[in-house]
Each structure stands twice: as structure tokens, then as C-alpha cells.
C-alpha positions as CSV (number, residue, x, y, z in Angstrom):
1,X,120.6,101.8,109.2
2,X,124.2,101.8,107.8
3,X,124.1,105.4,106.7
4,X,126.1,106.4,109.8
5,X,128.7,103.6,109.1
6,X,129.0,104.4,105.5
7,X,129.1,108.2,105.2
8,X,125.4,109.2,103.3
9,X,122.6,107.7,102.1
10,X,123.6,106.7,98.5
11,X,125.9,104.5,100.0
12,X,123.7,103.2,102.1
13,X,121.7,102.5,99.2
14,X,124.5,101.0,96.5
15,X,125.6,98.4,99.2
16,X,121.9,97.0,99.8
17,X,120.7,97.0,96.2
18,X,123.9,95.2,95.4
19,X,123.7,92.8,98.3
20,X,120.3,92.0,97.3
21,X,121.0,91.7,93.5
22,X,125.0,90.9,92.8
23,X,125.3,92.4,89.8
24,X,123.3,95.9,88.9
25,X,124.0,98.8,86.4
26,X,123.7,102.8,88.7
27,X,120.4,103.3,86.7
28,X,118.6,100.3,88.1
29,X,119.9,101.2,91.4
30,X,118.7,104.7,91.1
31,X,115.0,103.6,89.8
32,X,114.6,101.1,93.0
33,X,115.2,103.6,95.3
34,X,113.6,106.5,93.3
35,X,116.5,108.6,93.5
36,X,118.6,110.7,91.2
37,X,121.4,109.1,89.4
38,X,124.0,111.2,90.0
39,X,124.9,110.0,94.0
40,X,124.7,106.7,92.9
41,X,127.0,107.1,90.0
42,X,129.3,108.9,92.4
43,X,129.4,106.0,95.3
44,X,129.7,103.6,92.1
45,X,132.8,105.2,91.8
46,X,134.4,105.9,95.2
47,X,133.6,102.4,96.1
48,X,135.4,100.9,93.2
49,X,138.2,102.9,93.8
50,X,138.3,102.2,97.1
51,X,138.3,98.5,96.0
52,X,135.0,97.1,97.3
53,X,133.4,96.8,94.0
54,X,134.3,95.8,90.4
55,X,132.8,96.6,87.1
56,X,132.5,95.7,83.6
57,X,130.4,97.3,80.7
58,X,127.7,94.8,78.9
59,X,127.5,97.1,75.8
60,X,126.6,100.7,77.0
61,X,126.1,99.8,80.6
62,X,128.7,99.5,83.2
63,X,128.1,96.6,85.7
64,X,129.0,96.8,89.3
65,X,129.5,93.9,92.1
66,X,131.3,93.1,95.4
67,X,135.0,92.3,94.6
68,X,135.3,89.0,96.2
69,X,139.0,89.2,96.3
70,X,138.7,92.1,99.0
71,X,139.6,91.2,102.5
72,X,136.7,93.1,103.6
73,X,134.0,91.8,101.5
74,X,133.3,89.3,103.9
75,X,132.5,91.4,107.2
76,X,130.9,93.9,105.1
77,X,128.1,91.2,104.1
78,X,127.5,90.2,107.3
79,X,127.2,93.9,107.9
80,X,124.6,94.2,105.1
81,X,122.3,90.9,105.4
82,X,122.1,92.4,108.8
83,X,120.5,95.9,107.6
84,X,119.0,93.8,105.1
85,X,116.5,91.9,107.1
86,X,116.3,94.7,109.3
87,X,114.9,96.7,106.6
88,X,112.6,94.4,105.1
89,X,111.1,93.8,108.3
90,X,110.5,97.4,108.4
91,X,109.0,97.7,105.1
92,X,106.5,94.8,105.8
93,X,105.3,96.5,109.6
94,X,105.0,99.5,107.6
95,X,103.1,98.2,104.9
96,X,100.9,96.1,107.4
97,X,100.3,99.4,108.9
98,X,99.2,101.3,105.8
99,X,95.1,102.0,106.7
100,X,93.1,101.0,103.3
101,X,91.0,103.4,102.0
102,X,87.1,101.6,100.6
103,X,86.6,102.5,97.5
């Protein structure tokens, strides 16, 4: 849904795991969206240099969150509970939709 807003997918993906979780390491970001780890590492790093995320490193991982003391941070979670709810809601019609097999 925000892909076109925010350039590609891993984006896309980095915003909403983070909206949903506040605080997450590229790895676990990587294994909830079953992706490689690479992209993600990559936005990671755009966005905090853009300024829209901050990081610290808990022993041998690196931490990223939304840096509150951006002006933007504000519109751009509206932006994302938005997307949010839009996807879960997709994700449950889609699972109500799956046909069971009987065993």
C-alpha cells in the first residue's frame, strides 16, 4: 500500500514492522516478512540517514526505531496505522478465504 509513497517494498516493509513493534533489529524484520536481509539492512540505513530512524547496538545487534524528535514522525504514523489496519484486514479476508483441505 505505501510502496508507491516510499520508493520499493523493503521500505514498505521497515516502516510497518517498526510501526507495529517500536524497536526491532534488520534480522527480525527480514524473518517476519521472509525476505533477504540485505534490502532491509539497506532501508535501515537510508532511513537513518535520512533522519526518520535511530539506532543503537544491544551487544552485536543494532536497534532501530522512529526518531521521535523528527518533525515528520508524526504524519508518517498516521500514514502507517493507516496501511496498518489496511493490511491486517487484508490478511484476515485472505486467510478467511483459504479453502481447508480434510485430512
Amino acid at each position: 500500500m505505501l510502496e508507491g509513497l516510499l520508493g520499493n517494498k523493503s521500505a514498505e516493509k521497515v516502516m510497518l514492522a517498526l510501526y507495529a513493534n517500536k524497536e526491532l533489529h534488520a534480522s527480525a524484520i527480514a524473518q517476519m516478512y521472509d525476505t533477504a536481509l540485505d534490502p532491509i539492512k539497506k532501508q535501515l540505513e537510508r532511513f537513518e540517514e535520512a533522519g526518520f530512524l535511530v539506532s543503537r547496538v544491544v551487544g552485536r545487534s543494532r536497534l532501530y526505531s522512529f526518531n521521535e524528535k523528527s518533525p515528520i514522525i508524526g504524519p508518517l504514523k498516521e500514514l502507517l496505522a493507516i496501511a496498518y489496519k489496511t493490511e491486517k484486514k487484508f490478511q484476515k479476508r485472505k486467510q478467511d478465504h483459504t479453502p481447508t483441505r480434510d485430512l
